[in-house]
C-alpha positions in Angstrom: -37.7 2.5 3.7 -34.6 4.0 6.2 -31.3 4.3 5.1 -29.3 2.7 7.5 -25.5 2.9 7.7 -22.8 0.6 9.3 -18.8 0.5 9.2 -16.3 -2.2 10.8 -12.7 -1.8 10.9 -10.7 -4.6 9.3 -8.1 -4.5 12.1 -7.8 -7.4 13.2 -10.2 -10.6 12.4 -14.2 -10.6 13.4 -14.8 -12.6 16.0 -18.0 -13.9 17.8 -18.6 -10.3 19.1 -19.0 -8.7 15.5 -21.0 -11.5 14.2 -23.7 -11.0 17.1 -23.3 -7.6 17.7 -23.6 -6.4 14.5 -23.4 -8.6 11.8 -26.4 -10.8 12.0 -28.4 -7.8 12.8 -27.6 -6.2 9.0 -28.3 -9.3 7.4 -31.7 -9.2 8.9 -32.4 -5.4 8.6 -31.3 -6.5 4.4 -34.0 -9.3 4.4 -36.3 -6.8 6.0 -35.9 -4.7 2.9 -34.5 -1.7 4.3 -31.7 0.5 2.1 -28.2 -0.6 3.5 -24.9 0.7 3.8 -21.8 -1.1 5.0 -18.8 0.2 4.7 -15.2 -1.2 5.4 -13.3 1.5 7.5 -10.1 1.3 6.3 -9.0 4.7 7.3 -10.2 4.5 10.9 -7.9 1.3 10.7 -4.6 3.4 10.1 -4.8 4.5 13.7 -3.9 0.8 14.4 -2.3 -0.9 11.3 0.3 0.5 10.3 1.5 -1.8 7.5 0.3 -1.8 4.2 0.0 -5.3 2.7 -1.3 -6.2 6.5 -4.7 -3.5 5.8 -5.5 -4.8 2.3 -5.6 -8.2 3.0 -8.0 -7.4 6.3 -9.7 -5.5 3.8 -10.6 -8.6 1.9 -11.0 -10.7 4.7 -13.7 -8.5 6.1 -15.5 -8.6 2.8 -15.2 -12.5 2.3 -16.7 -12.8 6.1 -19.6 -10.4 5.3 -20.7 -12.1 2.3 -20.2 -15.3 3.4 -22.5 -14.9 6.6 -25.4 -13.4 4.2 -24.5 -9.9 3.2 -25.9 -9.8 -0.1 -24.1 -7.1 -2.1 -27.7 -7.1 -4.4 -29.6 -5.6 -1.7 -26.7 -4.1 0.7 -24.2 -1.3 -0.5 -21.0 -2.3 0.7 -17.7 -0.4 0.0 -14.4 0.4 1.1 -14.4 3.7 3.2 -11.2 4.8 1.2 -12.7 4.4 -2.2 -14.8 7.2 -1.2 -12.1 10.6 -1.0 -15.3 12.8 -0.4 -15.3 11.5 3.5 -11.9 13.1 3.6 -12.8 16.4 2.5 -16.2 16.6 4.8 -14.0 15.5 7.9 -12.2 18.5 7.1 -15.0 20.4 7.2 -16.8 19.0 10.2 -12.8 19.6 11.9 -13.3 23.2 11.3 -16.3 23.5 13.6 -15.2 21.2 16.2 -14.7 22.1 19.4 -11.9 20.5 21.2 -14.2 19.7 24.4 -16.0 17.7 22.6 -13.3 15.4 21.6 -11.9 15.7 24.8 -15.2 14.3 26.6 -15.3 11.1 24.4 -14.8 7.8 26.5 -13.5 5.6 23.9 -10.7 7.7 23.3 -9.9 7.5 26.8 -10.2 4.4 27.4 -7.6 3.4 24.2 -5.2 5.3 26.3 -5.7 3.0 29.5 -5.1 0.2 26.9 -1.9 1.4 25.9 -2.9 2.9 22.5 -1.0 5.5 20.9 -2.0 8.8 21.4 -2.1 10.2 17.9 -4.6 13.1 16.5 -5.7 10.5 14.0 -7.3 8.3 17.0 -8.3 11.7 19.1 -9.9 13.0 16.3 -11.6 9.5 15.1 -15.3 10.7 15.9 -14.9 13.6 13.4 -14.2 10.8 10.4 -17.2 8.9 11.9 -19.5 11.9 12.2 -18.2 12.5 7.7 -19.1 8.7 7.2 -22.2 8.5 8.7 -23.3 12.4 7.5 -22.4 12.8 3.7 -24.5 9.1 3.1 -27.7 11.4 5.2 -28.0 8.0 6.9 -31.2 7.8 9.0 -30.2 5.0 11.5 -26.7 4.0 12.5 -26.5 0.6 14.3 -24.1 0.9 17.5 -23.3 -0.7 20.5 -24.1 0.8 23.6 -20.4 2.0 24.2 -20.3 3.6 20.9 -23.5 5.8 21.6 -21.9 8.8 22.2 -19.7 8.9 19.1 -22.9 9.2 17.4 -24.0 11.7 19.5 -20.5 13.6 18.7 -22.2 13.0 14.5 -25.3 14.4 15.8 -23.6 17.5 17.1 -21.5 18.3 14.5 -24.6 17.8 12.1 -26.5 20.4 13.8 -23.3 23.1 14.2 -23.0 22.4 10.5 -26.5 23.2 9.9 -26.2 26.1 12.3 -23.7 27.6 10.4 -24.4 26.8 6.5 -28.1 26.4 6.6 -29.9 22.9 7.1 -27.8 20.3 4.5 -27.3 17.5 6.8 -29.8 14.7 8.2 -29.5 14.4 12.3 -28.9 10.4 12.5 -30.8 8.2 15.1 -29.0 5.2 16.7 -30.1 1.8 16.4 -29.6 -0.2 19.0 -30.9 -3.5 19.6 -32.3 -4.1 22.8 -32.0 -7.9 22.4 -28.4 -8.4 22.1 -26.8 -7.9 25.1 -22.6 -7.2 25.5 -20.7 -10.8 24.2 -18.4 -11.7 26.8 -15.0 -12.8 25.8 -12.7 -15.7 26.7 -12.0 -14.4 29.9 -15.5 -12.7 31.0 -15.3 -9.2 29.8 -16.8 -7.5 26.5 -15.5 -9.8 23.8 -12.7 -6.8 22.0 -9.5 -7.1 20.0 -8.4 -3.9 22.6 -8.4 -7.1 25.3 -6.9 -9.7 23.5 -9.7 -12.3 24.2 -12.2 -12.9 21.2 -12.8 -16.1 19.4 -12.6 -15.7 15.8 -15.7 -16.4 13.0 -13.2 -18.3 11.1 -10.4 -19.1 12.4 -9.7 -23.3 12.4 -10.9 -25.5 14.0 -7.9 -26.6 16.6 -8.0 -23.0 17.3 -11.3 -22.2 18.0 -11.5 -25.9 20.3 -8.5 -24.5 22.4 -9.9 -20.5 22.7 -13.5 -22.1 23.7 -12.0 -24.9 26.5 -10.1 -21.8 28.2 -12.7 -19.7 28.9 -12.0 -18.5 32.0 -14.6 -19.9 34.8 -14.7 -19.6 39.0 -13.6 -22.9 41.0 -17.1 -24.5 41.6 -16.7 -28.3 41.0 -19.0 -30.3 38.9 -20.9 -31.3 42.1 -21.8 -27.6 43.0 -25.0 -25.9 41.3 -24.0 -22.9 39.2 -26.1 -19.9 38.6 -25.7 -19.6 34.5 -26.8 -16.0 34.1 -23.3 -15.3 35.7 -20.9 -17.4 33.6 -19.8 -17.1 29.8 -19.5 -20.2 29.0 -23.9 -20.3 29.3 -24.2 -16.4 27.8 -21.9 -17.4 24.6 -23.9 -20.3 24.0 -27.2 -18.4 24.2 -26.6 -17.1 21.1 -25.9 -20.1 18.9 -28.5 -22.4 20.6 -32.3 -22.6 20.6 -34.4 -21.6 23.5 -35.0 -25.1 24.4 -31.4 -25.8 24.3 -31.0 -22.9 26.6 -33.1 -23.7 29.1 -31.9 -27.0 29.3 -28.4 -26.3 29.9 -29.6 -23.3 32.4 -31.2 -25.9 34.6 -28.1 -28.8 34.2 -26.4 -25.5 36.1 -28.8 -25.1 38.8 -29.2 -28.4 39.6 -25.9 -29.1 39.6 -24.0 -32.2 38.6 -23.1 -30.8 35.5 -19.2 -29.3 34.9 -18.0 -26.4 32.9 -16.2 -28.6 30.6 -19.4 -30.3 29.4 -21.2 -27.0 29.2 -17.9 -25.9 26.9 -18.0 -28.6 24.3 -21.7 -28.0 24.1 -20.9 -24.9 23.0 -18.5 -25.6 20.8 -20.8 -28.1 19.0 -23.8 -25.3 18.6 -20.7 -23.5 16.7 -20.2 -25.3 14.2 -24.0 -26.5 13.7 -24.3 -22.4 12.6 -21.0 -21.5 11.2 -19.6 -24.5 9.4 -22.0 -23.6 6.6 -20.3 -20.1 6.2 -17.3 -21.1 6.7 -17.9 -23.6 3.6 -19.2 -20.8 1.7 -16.0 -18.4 2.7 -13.5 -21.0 1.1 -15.7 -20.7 -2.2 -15.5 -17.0 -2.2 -11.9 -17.3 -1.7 -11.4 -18.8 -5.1 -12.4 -15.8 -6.9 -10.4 -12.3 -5.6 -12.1 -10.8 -9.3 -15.7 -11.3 -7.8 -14.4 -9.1 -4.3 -12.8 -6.7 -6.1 -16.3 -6.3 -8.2 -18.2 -6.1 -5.6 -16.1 -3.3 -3.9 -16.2 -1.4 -7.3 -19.6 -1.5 -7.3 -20.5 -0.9 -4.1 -18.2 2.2 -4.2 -20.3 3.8 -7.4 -23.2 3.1 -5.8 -22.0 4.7 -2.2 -20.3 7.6 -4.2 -23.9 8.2 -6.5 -25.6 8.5 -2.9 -23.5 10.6 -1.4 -23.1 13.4 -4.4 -25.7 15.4 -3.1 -25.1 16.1 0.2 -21.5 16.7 -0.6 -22.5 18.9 -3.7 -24.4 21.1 -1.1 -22.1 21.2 1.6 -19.1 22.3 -1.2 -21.6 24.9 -2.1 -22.6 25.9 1.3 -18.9 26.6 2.8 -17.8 28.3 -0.4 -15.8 26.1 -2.4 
């Protein structure tokens, strides 16, 4: 059995992206039977939210979406990142051996500063807290996307300096990344991201969801014209809800032409709901009891804390404190 770790921030609402990106992927590494983590990454969040009331309740919205799209909190760990103080103190350690190159070389950081992001240490120095989540739980694999590979490799670094320095405490993590899922496109054809304003959220209603899905953005072929579907988000979005015989029928409706981007739209929006009106039905029952997500959280945070002891105990020990 692997131990496999995964965070999400809760700033902003999961969309489409997280589901497929990440999301479903845990749910079937859990049913697989392998020892999960998932953590709620409230802290990384502060670089962004800067309102209290605002974090909490995405707090509990993350949770509520995880569950209700088949987290299992009897086979998964899942806990708030801030109910677990020990990250703090090993960031602080990991800080201390950082090099500032390092940091300096990350893209993601970069590219939050083309976006307009504030340039804070809290963001600049992000991979640190990563590298202190994914380290003190001595997580084997680490599910990422392919644009988040080299904070890992920033974890994997640090690990071994660590080691270097103290003696050999910390496991080197591997990255997980699926080859089958492929980058989600958003509403208006790049990388589905709350940075670019164009995700379509799990849960959000329906009106919503109708109008976000019958603007994606497409080129001016006419109905007439064939269409080459590889090349269009309206036919990659749908890929993942629909079967591979839906798929390959609305693939050749495109090539043959005939066949207009606002049929291929409300196709899609019907393979929606076929998978998610069922978890959104089971969302609005976890809603009704707040107690039962505040349990879960508790216990997922004794848990994460029991699993982490030892590492920390050792790396306290090994630094001289």
């Amino acid at each position: 059995m692997r131990r496999i770790l995964t965070g999400i921030q809760p700033s902003g609402k999961l969309h489409w992206g997280n589901y497929f990106g990440a999301i479903r992927n845990m749910v079937t590494l859990q049913n697989a039977g392998e020892e999960m983590f998932m953590f709620i990454a409230n802290f990384h969040a502060m670089t962004t939210v800067r309102d209290g009331e605002t974090l909490r309740r995405a707090t509990r919205d993350v949770v509520l979406d995880y569950l209700a799209c088949g987290i299992d909190p009897e086979r998964t760990v899942l806990y708030r990142q801030s109910d677990l103080p020990e990250v703090q103190e090993l960031a602080w350690y990991l800080s201390c051996l950082c090099p500032m190159g390092l940091l300096e070389r990350c893209h993601s950081y970069k590219d939050k500063m083309a976006h307009g992001f504030d340039a804070t240490h809290g963001l600049f120095a992000y991979p640190v807290l990563m590298a202190a989540d994914i380290l003190i739980m001595n997580a084997d694999l680490v599910p990422v996307g392919k644009d988040q590979k080299q904070h890992l490799e920033v974890t994997r670094d640090l690990a071994q300096k660590f080691n270097n320095a103290y003696g050999e405490i910390f496991k080197l993590p591997d990255a997980y990344i699926p080859e089958t899922v492929a980058t989600i496109p958003g509403t208006d054809g790049q990388k589905m991201s709350k940075s670019y304003h164009n995700t379509i959220e799990l849960f959000e209603d329906a009106k919503a969801i109708k109008k976000k899905v019958m603007g994606i953005v497409t080129d001016s072929r006419t109905m007439e014209e064939p269409k080459d579907p590889e090349g269009n988000a309206i036919y990659n979005l749908y890929k993942l809800f629909a079967t591979e015989a839906e798929t390959a029928e609305m693939a050749g409706n495109f090539r043959k032409g005939g066949y207009g981007y606002g049929s291929a739209k409300k196709e899609l929006l019907a393979a929606y709901h076929r998978m998610f009106d069922p978890f959104r039905a089971k969302r609005e029952e976890l809603a009704k009891d707040m107690d039962y997500i505040e349990d879960v959280l508790a216990e997922g945070a004794r848990k994460a804390r029991a699993a982490a002891a030892p590492a920390m105990e050792q790396a306290r020990k090994a630094v001289g404190l």
